[in-house]
C-alpha positions as CSV (number, residue, x, y, z in Angstrom):
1,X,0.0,0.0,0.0
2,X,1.2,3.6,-1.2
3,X,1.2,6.1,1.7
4,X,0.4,9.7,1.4
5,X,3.3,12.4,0.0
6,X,3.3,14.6,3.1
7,X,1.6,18.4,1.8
8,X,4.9,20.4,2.8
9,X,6.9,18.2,0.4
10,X,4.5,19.4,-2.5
11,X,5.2,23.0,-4.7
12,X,2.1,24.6,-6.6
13,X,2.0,25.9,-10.1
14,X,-0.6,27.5,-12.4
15,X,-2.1,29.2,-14.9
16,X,-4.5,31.6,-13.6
17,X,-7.2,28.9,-14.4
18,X,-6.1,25.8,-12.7
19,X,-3.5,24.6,-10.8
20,X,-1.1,21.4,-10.3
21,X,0.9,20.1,-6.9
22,X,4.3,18.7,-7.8
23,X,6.1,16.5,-5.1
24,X,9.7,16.8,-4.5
25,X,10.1,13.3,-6.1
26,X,9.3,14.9,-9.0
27,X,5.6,13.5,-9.2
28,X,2.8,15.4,-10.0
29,X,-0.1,14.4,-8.0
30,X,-2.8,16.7,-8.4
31,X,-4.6,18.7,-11.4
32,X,-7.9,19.3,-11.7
33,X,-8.0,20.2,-15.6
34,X,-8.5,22.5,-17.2
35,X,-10.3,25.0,-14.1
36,X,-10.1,25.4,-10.5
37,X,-12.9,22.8,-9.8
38,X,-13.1,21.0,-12.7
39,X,-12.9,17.1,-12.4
40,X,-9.1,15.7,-11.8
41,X,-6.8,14.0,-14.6
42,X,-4.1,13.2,-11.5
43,X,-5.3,12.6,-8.3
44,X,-2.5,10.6,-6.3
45,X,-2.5,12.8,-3.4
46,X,-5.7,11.7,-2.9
47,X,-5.5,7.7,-3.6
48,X,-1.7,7.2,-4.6
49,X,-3.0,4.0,-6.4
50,X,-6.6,4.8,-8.0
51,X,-5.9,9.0,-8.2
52,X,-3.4,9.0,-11.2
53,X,0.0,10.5,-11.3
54,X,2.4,11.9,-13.7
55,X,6.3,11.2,-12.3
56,X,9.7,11.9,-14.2
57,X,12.7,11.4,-11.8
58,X,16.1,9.5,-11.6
59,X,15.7,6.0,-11.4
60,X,18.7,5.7,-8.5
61,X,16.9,4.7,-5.0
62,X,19.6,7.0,-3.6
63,X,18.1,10.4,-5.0
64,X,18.1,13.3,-2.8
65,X,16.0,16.0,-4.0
66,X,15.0,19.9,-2.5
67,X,12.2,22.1,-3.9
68,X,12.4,26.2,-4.8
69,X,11.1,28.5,-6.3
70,X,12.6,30.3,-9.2
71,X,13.0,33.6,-7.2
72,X,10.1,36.2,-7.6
73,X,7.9,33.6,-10.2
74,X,5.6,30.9,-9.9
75,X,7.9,28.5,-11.6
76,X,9.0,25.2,-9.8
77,X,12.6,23.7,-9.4
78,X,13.6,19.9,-8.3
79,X,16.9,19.2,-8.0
80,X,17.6,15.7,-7.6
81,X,21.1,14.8,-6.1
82,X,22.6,10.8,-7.3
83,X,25.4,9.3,-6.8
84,X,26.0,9.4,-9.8
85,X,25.5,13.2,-10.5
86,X,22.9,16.1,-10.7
87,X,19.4,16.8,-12.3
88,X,17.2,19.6,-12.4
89,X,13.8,19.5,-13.5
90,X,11.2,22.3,-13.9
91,X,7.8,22.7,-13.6
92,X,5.5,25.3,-14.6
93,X,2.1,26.3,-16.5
94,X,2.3,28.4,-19.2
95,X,0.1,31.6,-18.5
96,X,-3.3,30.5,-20.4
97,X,-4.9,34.0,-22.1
98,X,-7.9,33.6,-24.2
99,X,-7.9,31.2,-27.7
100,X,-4.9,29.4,-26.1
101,X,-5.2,25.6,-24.5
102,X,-4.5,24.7,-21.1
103,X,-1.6,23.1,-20.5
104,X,1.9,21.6,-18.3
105,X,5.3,22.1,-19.0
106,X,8.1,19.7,-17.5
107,X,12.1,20.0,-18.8
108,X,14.7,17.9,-17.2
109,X,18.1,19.0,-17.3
110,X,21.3,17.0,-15.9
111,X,23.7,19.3,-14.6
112,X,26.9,16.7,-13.4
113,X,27.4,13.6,-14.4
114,X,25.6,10.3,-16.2
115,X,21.9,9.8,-14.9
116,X,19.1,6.9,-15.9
117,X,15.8,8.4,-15.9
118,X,12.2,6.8,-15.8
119,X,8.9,8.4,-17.2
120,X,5.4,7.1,-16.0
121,X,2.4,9.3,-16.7
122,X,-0.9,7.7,-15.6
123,X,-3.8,9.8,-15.5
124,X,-7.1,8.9,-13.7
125,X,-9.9,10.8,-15.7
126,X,-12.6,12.6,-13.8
127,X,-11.6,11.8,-10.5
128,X,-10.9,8.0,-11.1
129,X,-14.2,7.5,-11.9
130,X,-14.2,7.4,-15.7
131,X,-11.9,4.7,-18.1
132,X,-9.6,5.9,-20.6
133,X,-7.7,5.0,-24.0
134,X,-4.4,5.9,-25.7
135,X,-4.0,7.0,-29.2
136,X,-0.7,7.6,-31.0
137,X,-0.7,9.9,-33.0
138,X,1.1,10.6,-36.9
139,X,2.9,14.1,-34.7
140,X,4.3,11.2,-32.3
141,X,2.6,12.8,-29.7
142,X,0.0,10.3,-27.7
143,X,-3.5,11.5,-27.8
144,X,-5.1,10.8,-23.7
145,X,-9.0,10.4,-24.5
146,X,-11.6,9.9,-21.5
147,X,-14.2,7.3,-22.4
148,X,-16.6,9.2,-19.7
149,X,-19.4,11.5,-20.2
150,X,-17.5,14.7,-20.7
151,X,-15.2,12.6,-23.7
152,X,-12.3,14.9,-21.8
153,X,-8.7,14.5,-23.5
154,X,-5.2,15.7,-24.0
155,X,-2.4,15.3,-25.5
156,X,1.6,14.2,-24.1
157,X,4.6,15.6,-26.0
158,X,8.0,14.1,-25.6
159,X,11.3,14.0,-27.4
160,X,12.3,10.7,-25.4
161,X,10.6,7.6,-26.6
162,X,7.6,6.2,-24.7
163,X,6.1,3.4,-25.0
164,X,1.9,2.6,-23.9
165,X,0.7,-0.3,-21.3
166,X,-2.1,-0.4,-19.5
167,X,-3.5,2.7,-19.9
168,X,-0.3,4.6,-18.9
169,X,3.1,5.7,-21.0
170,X,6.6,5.1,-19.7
171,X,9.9,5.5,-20.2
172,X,13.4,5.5,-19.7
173,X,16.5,6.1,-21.2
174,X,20.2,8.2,-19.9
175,X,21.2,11.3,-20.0
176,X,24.4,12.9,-19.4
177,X,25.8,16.8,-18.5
178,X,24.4,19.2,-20.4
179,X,21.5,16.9,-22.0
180,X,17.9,18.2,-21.9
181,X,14.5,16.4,-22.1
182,X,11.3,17.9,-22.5
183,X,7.7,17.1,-22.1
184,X,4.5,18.7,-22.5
185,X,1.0,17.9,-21.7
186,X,-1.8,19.9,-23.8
187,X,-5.7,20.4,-23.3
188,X,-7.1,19.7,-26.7
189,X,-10.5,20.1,-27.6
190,X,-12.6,17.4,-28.1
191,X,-14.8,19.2,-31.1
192,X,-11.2,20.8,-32.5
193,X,-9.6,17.6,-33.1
194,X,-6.6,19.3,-35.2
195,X,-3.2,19.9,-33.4
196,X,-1.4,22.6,-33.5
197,X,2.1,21.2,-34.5
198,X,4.9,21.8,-31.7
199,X,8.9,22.1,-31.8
200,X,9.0,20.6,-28.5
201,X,12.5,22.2,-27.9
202,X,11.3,25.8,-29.2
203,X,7.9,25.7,-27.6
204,X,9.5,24.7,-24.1
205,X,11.7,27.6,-24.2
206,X,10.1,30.2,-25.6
207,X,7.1,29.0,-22.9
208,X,9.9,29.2,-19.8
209,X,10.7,32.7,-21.0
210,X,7.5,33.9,-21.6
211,X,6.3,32.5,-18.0
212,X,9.6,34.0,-16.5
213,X,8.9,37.2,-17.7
214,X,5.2,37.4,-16.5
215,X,6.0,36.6,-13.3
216,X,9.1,38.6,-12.9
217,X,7.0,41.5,-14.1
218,X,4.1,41.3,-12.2
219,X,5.8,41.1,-9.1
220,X,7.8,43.9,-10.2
221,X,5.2,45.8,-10.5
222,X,4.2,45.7,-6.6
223,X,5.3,48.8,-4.4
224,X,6.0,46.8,-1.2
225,X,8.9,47.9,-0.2
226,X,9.0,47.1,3.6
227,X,10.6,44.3,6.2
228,X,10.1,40.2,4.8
229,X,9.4,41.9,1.1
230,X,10.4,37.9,0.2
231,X,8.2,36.3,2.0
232,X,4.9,38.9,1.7
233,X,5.7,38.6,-2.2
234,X,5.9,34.7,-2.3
235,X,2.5,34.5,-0.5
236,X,1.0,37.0,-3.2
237,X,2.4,34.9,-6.1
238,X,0.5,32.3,-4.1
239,X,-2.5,34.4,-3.8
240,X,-2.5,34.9,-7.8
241,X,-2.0,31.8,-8.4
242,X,-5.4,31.0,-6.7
243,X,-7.4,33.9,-8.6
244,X,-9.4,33.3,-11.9
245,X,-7.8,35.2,-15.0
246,X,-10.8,34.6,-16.9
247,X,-13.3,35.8,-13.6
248,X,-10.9,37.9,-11.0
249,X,-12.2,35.5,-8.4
250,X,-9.6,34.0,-5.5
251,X,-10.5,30.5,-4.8
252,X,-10.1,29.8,-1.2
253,X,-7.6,26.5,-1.6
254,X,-6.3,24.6,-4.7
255,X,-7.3,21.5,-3.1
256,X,-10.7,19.5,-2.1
257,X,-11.2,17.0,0.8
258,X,-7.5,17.3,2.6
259,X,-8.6,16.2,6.3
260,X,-7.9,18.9,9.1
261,X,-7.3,16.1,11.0
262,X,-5.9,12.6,9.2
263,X,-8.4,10.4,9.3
264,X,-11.0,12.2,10.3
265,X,-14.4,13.4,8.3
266,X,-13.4,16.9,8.5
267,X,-12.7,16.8,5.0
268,X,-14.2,20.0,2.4
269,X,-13.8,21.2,-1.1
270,X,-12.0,24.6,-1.3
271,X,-11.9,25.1,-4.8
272,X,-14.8,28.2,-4.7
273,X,-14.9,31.6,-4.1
274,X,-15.5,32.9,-0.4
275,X,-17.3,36.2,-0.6
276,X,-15.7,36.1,3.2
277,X,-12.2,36.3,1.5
278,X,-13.2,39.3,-0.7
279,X,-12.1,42.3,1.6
280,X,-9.2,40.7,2.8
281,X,-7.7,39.6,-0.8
282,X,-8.6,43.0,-2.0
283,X,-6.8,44.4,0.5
284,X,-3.9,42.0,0.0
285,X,-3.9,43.0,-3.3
286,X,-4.3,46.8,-2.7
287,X,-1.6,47.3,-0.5
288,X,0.9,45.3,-2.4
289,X,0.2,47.6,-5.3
290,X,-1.7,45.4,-7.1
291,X,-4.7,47.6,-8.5
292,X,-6.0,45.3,-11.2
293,X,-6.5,42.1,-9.3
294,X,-8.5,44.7,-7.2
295,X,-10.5,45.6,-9.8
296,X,-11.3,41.9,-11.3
297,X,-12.5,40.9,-8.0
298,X,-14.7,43.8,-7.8
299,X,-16.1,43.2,-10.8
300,X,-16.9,39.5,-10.0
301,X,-18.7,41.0,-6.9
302,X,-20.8,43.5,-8.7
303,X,-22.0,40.6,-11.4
304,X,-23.1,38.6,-8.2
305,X,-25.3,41.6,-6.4
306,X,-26.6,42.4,-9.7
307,X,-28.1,38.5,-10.1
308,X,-29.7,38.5,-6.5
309,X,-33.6,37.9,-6.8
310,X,-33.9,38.8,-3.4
311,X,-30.9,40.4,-0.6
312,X,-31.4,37.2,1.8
313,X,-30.0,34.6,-1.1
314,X,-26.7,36.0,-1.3
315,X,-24.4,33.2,-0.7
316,X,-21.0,32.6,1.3
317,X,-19.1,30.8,-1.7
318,X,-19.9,30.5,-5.4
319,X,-17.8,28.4,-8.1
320,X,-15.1,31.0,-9.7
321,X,-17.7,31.9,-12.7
322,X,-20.7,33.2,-10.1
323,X,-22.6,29.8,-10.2
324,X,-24.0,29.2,-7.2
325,X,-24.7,25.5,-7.1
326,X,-22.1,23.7,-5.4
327,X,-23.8,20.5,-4.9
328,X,-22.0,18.5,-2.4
329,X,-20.9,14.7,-3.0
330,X,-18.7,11.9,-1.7
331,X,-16.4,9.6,-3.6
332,X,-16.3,6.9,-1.8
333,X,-14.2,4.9,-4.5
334,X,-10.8,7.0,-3.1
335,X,-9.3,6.6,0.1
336,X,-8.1,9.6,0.9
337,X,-5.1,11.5,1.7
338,X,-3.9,9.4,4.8
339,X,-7.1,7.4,4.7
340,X,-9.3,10.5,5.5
341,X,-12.8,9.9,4.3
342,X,-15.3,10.2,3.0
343,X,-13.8,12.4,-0.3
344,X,-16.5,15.4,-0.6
345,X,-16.6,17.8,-3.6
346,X,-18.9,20.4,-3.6
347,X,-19.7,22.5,-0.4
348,X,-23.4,22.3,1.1
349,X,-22.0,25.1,3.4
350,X,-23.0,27.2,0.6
351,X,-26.7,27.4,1.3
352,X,-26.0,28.2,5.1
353,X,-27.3,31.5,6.3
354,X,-24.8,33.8,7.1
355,X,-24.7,36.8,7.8
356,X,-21.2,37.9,8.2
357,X,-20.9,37.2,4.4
358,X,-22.9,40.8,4.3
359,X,-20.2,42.8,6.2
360,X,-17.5,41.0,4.4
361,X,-18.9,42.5,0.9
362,X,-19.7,45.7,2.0
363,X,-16.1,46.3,3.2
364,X,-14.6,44.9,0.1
365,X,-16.5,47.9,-1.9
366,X,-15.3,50.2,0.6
367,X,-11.9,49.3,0.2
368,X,-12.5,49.9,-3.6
369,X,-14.3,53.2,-3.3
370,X,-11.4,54.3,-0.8
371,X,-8.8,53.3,-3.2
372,X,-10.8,55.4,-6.0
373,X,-12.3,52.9,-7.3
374,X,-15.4,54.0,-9.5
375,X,-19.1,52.9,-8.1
376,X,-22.1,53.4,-9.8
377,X,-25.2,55.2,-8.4
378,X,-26.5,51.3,-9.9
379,X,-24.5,49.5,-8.6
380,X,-25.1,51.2,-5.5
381,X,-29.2,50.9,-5.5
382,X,-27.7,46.9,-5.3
383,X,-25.8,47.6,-2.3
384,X,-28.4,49.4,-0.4
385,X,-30.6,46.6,-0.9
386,X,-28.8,44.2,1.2
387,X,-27.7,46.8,3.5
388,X,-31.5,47.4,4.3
389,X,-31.7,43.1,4.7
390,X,-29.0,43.3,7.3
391,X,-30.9,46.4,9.2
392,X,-34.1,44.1,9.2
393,X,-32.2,41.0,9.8
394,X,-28.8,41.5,12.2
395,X,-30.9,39.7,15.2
396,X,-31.7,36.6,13.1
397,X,-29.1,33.5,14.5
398,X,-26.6,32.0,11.8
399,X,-24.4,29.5,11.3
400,X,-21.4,31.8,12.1
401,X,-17.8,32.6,10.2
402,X,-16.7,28.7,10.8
403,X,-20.3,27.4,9.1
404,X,-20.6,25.1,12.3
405,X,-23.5,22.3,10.6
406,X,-25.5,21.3,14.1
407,X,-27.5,24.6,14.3
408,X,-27.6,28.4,14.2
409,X,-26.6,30.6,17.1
410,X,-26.8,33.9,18.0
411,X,-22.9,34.1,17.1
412,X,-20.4,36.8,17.4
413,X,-19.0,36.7,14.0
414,X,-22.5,37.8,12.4
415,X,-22.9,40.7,14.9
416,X,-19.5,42.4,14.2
417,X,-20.0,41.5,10.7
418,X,-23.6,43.5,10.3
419,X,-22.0,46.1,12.3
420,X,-19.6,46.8,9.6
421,X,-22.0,46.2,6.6
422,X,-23.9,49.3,7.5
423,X,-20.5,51.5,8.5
424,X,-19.1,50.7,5.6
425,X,-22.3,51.5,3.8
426,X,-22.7,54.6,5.9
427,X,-19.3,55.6,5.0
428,X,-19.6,55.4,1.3
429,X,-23.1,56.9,1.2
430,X,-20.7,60.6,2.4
431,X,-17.7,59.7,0.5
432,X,-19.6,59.9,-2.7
433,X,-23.2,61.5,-1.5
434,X,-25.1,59.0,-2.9
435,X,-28.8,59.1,-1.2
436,X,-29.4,56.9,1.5
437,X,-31.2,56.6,5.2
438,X,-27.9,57.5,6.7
439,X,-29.8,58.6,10.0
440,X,-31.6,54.8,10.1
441,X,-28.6,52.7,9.6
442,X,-26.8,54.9,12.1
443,X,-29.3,54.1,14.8
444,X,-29.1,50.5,13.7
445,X,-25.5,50.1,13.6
446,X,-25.3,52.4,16.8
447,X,-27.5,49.3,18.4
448,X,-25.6,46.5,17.2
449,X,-22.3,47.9,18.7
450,X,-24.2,48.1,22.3
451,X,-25.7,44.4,21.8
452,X,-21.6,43.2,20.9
453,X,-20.5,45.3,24.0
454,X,-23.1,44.4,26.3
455,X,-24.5,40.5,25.6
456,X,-21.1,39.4,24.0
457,X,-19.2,40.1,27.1
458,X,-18.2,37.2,29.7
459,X,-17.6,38.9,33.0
460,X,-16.3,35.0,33.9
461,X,-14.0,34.6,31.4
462,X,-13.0,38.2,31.0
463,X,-13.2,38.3,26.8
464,X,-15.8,38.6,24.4
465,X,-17.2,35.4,23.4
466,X,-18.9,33.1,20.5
467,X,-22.4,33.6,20.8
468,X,-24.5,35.2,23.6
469,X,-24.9,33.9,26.6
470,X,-22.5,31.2,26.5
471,X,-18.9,31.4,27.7
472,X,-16.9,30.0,24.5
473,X,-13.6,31.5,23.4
474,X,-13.6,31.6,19.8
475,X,-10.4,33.5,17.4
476,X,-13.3,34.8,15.1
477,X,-13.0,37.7,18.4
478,X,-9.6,38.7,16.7
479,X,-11.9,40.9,14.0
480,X,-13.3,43.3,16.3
481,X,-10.3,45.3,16.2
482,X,-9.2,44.6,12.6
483,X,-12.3,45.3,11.0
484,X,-12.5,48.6,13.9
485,X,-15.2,48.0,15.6
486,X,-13.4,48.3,18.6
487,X,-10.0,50.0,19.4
488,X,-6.8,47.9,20.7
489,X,-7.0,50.6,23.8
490,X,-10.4,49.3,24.6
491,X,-10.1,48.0,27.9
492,X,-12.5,45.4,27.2
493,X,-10.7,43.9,24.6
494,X,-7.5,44.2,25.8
495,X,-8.6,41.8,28.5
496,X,-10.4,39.5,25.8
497,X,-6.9,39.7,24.0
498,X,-4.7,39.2,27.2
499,X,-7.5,36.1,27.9
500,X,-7.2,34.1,24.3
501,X,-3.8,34.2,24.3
502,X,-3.2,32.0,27.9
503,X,-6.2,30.0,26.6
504,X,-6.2,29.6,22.6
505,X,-2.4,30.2,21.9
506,X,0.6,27.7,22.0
507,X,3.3,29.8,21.7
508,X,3.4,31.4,18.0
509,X,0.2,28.4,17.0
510,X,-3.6,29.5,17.5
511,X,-6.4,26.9,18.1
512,X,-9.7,28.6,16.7
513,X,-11.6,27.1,19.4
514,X,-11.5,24.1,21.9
515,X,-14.2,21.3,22.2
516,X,-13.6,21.6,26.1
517,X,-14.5,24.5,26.0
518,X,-18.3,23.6,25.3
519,X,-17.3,24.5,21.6
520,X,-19.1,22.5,18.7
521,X,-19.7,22.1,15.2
522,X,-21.3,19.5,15.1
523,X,-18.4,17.1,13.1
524,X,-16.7,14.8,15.1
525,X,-12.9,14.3,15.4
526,X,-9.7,17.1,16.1
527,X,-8.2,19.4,14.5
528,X,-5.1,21.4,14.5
529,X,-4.1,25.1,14.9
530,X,-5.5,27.4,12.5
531,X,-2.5,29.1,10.9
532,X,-4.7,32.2,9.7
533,X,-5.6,32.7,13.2
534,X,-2.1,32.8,14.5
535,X,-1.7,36.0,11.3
536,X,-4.5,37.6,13.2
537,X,-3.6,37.1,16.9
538,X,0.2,38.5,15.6
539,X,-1.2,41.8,14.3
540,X,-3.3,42.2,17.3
541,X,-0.8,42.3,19.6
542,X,1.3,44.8,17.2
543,X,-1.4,46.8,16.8
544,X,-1.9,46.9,20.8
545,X,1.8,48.2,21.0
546,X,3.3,44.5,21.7
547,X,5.5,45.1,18.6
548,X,8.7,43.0,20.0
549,X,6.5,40.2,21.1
550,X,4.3,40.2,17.5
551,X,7.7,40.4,15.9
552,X,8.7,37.9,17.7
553,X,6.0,35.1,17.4
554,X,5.6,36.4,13.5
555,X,9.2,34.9,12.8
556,X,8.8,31.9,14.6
557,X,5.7,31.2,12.6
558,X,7.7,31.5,9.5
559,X,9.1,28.7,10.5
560,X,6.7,26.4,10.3
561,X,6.1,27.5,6.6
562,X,7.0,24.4,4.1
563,X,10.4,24.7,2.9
564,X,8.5,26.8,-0.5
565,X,6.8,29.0,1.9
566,X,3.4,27.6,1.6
567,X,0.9,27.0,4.4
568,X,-1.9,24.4,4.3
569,X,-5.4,25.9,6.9
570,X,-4.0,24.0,9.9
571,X,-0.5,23.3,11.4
572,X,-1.0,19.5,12.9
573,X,0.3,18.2,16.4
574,X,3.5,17.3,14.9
575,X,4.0,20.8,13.2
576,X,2.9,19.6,9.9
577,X,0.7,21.0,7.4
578,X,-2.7,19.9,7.3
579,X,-6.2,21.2,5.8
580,X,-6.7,22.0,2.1
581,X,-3.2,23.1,0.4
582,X,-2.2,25.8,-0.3
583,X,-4.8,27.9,1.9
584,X,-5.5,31.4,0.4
585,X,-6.8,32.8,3.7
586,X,-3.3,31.6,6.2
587,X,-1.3,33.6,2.8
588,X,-3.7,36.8,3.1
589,X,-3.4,36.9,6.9
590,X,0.3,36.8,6.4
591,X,0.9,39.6,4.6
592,X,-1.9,41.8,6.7
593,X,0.2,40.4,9.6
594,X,3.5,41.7,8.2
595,X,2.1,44.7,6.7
596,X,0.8,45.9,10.5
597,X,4.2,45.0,11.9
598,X,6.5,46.9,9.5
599,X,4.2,49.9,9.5
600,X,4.4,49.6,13.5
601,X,8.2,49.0,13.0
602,X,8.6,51.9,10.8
603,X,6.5,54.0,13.2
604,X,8.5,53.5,16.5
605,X,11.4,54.3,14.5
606,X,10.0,57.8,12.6
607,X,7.4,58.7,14.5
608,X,3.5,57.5,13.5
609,X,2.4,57.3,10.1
610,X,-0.9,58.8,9.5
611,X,-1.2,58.0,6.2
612,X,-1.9,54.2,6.1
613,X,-4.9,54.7,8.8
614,X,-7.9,52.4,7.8
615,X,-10.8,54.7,7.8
């Protein structure tokens, strides 16, 4: 029996429409092709026997082999060490812009020495669940057909000979210092039969170069300037790599069903657009310097207030075009990664009621309107109308910001959240005088701040808690100051901050919440510390003038980054990753966390800046 490729030994890459997880064997595992959440063609991280995989790698038992990043892109390097010498082989997507087919790019190159090589590249059509054939075809290249519904197929390119058995085409052959091999796997169209003829050797290179130079560019074109400018700009190339080019949506994860706790049922698809993720990647985006992303997303938020029938069906997560069904299944033919199951795609979270989802969209237009972006007196008759649902409905009980599946509470998250749907709306409404019942959403907002300070407050525990009336410590409480409802010099939540870190922190980790607490959500089994938490609990403690101590647990959290810099949702008990890989929300809380701390930083040093003030 295979066993699972542990997650921090995997690098992403990606087109802007899909992406692929390559281990540091040189194996790549996982591609949904040819969008975010489409169906998979390799699925081994998943069921390393059923899932499909696509390896090229020294055939010497002895190989050694370390992952990175070519600096400043989203192009992958393994280099394997031998006995007998040294390989390199690279990984990347090609950037996919309109007309042009999805595809993956893979050149080996042997540095030192005399090296055998082996070749195996089994797919597993729509997540294992469909049969396959292989054609050769008169170009040489071998022609990957799904016998499935969808008739899904591609093409493989080599210039080494394979040969076909069993559904799968292999390889091997020696190369020696200076010798390169490329291959190249190629959407093709199954009502376009004709291919497009390819000079492997010139497509591969002019591919690299092109994909070098978009990268290189676009992350040139950021203005962050300040303290881990590395680190900030690998987890935007990470955020990027999770957003639509096609839609200018951020999915929340590349990956679907990755347990938070191995072996457990806590097991989701990621693979859809949060609108909870929407202010904080647009404000990733924005203060990197990276207007247009902000724009995009904006965009894909306008096209979904614009469809709404009615302001009470907006959802929490839609797929990355707007659609909002996200029927939920199992695949109970696939183990799982580390025999977590059952395998879920779709999300049925999607048709919880939430309300924080409100305050979340609000903001992300403020933060547009603030940056100067341009809003429509349409667009904003849209907006009004869910600002007036959340005036008529902030007292209604929700599932909350962790879409807990026993029952609906009266929970924190939803309160702070209505609160800053109508500031925010209030805010915009005299930024650009557009008419409004300013005067009523004051009163309404003014109420929900006194129902947060009053009924949210645990005189016992000494913090802000969950839900009213119960006495739950939950890090969803690490908003009220980062989304201003409250000030760090509050003394209130200074002793709700002093309070979840001796009862929800392990040094630089975070739990969310703890089941001995009396919290639930209604699944059974652990999970580990949530990573994005940590971010916020970091920048709460800068922000309260605990800048050497936030500095402090910021770098040691670095450290449990995988050796490419990518975090998972959770950090397990043994300090490795865990949850759906790479996580888009731990990246965004990152580079908030960093952005705070070098602003705070640069403050004690020169004196306050007023200029980067929030509102």
């Amino acid at each position: 029996m295979k066993h699972s490729t542990p997650l921090e030994d995997y690098g992403l890459i990606g087109n802007l429409h899909t992406v692929a997880l390559v281990s540091k064997a040189g194996s790549l595992d996982y591609l949904p092709f040819t969008r975010f959440d489409s169906p998979t063609i390799f699925a081994a991280l998943l069921d390393a026997e059923k899932g499909g995989s696509w390896r090229i790698g020294p055939a010497d038992a002895a190989v050694r082999s370390k992952q990175l990043y070519l600096p400043d892109t989203g192009v992958l390097l393994t280099r394997f060490y031998c006995p007998a010498g040294i390989a390199e082989l690279t990984d990347f997507m090609p950037i996919k812009h309109r007309g042009q087919n999805c595809a993956v790019v893979r050149q080996l190159r042997v540095v030192k020495g005399e090296l055998d090589f082996e070749v195996r590249c089994a797919p597993s059509f729509d997540y294992a669940r469909a049969p396959h054939e292989v054609q050769p075809q008169p170009d040489g290249s071998l022609l990957f057909r799904s016998l499935g519904p969808d008739g899904l197929q591609f093409r493989l390119l080599a210039d080494q000979p394979l040969a076909v058995a069993d559904g799968a085409a292999h390889g091997s052959w020696t190369l020696r210092a200076g010798d390169v091999a490329s291959f190249v796997i190629e959407a093709t169209p199954v009502d376009n039969p004709d291919f497009i003829a390819r000079d492997l050797a010139h497509y591969t290179e002019a591919a690299f170069q092109d994909t070098l130079h978009f990268w290189q560019s676009w992350v040139e074109s950021s203005t962050y300037t300040g303290r881990w400018r590395e680190t900030v700009l690998r987890s935007a190339i990470t955020l990027k790599l999770l957003t639509s080019l096609q839609h200018g949506s951020t999915v929340a994860a590349a990956t679907f069903s990755l347990p938070e706790s191995p072996g457990g049922p806590r097991n989701w698809d990621y693979r859809y657009t949060w609108i909870r993720d929407a202010a904080f990647t647009m404000y990733a985006f924005l203060r990197l310097g990276f207007m247009e992303e902000s724009k995009a997303f904006l965009r894909w938020i306008m096209e979904r207030c614009v469809q709404l029938q009615d302001a009470g069906d907006l959802q929490l997560m839609y797929a990355v075009d707007g659609n909002p069904d996200l029927a939920e299944l199992e695949l109970g033919h696939l183990r799982g990664y580390r025999d977590s199951r059952p395998v879920r795609i779709g999300n049925g979270a999607a048709r919880q009621f939430q309300l924080d989802v409100y305050g979340e969209l609000l903001d992300t237009v403020y933060l547009y309107n603030r940056h100067g972006g341009a809003i429509t007196y349409d667009f904003w008759q849209h907006l009004c109308r869910l600002v007036d649902f959340v005036a008529r409905n902030w007292r209604r009980a929700d599932h909350g910001i962790w879409e807990v599946r026993d029952e609906q509470r009266q929970f924190l998250s939803g309160k702070l959240m209505c609160w800053v749907a109508l500031d925010r709306a209030i805010r915009i409404a005299r930024d650009r005088s557009f008419p409004a019942p300013v005067v009523e959403w004051l009163g309404i907002r003014d109420e929900i701040y006194e129902e947060v300070y009053h009924n949210f407050w645990s005189e016992e525990r000494q913090a802000f808690v969950q839900y009213a009336g119960g006495q739950v410590l939950d890090a969803s409480a690490l908003l009220l100051p980062l989304m201003r409802m409250f000030s760090p010099a509050e003394p209130r939540w200074q002793a709700t901050l002093r309070t979840i870190g001796r009862e929800l922190v392990l040094d630089s980790l975070m739990f969310r919440y703890r089941a001995e607490d009396g919290a639930t959500d209604g699944l059974q089994g652990a999970e580990g510390t949530f990573t994005m938490c940590s971010f916020w609990y970091i920048e709460n403690l800068s922000r309260a003038g605990e800048v050497d101590r936030a500095r402090l647990l910021f770098e040691k959290l670095l450290g449990f980054a995988s050796p490419l810099g990518l975090y998972s949702e959770q950090i397990g008990p043994e300090g490795e990753q865990i949850g759906n890989y790479p996580q888009a929300f731990t990246h965004l809380a990152l580079i908030s966390a960093a952005f705070q701390l070098n602003r705070d930083l640069d403050a004690r040093r020169n004196g306050p800046d007023r200029g980067h003030q929030y509102v």
